[in-house]
Rosetta silent file (secondary structure, phi, psi, omega in degrees, C-alpha in Angstrom):
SEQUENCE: XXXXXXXXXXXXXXXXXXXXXXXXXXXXXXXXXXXXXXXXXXXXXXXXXXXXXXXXXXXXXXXXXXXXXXXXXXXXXXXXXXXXX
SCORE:     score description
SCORE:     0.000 S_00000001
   1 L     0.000  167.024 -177.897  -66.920   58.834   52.176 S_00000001
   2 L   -68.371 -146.897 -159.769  -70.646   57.075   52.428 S_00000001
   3 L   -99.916  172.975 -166.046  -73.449   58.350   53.829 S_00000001
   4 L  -145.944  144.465  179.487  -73.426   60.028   57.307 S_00000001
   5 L  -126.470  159.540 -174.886  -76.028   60.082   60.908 S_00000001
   6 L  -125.379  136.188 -176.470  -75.940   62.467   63.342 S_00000001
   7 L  -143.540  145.963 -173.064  -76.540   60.667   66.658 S_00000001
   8 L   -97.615  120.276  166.127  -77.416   62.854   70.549 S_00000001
   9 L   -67.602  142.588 -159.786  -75.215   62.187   73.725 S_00000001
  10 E  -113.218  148.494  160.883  -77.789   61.798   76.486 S_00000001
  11 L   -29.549  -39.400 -178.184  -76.645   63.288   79.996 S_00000001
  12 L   -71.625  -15.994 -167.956  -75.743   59.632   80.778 S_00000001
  13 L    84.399   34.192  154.747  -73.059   59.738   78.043 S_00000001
  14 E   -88.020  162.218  172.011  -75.288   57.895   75.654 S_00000001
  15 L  -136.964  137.068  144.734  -76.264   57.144   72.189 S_00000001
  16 L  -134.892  165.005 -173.529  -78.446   55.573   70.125 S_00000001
  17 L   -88.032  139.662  168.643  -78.383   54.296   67.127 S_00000001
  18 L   -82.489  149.764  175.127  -80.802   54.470   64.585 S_00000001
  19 H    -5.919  -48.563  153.414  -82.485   52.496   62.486 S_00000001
  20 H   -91.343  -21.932 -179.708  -80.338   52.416   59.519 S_00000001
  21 H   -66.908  -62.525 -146.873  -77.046   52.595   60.773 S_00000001
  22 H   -52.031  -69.136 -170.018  -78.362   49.243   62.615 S_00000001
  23 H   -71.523    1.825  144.043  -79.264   47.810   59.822 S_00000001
  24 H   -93.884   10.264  163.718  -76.219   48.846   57.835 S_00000001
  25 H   -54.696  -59.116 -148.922  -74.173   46.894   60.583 S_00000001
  26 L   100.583   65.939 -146.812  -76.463   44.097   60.044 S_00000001
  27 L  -148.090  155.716 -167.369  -77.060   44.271   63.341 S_00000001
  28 L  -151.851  157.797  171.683  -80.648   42.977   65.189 S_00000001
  29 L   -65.104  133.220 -159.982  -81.331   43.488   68.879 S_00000001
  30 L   134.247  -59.788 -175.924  -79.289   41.243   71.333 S_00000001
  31 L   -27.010  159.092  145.885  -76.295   41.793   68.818 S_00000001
  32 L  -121.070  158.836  177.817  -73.304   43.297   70.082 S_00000001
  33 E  -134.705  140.142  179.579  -71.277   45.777   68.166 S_00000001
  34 E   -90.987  148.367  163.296  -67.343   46.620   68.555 S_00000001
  35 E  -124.912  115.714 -168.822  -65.752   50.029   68.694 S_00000001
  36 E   -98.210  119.575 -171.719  -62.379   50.726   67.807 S_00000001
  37 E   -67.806  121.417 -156.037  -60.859   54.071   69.113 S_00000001
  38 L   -95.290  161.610 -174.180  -58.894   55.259   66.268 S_00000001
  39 L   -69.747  -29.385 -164.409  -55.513   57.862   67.271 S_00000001
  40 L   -71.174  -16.978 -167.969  -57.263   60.959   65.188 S_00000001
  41 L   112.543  -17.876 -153.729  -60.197   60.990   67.687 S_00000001
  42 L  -107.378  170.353  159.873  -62.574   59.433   65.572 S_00000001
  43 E  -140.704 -173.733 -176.609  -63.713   55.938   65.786 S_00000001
  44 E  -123.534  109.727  179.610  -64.739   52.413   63.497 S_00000001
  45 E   -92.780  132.970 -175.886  -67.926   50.468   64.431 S_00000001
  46 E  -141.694  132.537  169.857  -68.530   46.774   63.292 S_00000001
  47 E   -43.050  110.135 -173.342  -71.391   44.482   63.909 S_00000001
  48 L   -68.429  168.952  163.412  -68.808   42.079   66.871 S_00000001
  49 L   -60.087  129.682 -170.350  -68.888   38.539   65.796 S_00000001
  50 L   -96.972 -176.056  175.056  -71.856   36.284   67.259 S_00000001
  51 L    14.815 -171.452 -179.081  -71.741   33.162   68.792 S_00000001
  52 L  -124.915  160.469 -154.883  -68.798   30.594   68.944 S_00000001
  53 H   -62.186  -12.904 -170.995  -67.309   27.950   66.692 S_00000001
  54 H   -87.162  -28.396  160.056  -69.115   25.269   68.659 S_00000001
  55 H   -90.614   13.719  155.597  -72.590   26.879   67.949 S_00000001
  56 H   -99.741    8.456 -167.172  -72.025   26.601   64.250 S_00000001
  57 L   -94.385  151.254  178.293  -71.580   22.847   64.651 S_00000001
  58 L    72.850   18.004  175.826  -75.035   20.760   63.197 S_00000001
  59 L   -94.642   -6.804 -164.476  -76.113   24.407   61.947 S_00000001
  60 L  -110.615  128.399 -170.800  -75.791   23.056   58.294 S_00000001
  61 L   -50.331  144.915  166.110  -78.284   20.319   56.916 S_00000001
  62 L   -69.670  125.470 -154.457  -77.238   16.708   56.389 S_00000001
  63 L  -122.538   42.861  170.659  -76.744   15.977   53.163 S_00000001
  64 L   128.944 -158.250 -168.493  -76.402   11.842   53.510 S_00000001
  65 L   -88.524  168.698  173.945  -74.502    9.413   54.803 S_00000001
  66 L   -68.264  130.702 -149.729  -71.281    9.519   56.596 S_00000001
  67 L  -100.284  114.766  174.915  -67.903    9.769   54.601 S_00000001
  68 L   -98.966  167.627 -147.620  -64.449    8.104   55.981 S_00000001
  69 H   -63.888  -17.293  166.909  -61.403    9.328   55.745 S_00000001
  70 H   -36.294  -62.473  153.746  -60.548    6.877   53.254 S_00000001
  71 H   -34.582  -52.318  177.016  -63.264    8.056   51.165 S_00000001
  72 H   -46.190  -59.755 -155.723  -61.995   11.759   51.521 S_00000001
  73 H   -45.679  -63.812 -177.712  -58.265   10.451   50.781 S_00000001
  74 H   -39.324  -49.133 -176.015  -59.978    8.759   47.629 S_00000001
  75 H   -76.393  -40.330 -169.129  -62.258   11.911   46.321 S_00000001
  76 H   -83.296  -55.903  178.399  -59.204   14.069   46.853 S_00000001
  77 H    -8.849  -71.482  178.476  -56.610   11.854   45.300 S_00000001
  78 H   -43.436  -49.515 -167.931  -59.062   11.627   41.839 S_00000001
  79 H   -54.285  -42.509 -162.598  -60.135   15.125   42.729 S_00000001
  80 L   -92.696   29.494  158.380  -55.954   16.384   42.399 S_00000001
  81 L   -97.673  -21.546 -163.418  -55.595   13.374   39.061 S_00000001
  82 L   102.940  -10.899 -177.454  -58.630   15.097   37.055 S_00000001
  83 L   -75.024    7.552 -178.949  -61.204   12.367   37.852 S_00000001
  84 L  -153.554  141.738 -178.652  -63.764   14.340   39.274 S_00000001
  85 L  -109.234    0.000    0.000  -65.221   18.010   37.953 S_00000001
């Protein structure tokens, strides 16, 4: 297995995590992280998933003018004949 942390339960039934485990989530403050209770006792921690598909829309630059579906139909058509690399 990888590398291993030792982490302290606080009287409150807390933990926290340190510095590298954060950052081998990927994980930044704000973040949420999920934990899945495994049957053995043990459990699996993952950086949860941020935001929603609707704040990824406009997150990617514009790269020109607007294409219709014609145009698509057309680039893929060529694209599945060989006419475009």
């Amino acid at each position: 297995m990888g590398r291993q942390a030792t982490l302290k339960v606080t009287a409150k039934g807390q933990i926290t995590l340190k510095r590298d485990v954060l950052a081998h989530l990927g994980v930044h403050p704000g973040d949420k992280i999920t934990v899945d209770l495994c049957s053995q006792g043990g459990v699996v921690m993952k950086a949860a998933p941020s935001g929603t598909i609707e704040s990824f829309f406009g997150s990617l630059p514009d790269k020109g003018r607007p294409v219709s579906i014609e145009d698509m139909s057309k680039a893929i058509a060529d694209g599945w004949a060989g006419k475009i690399r």
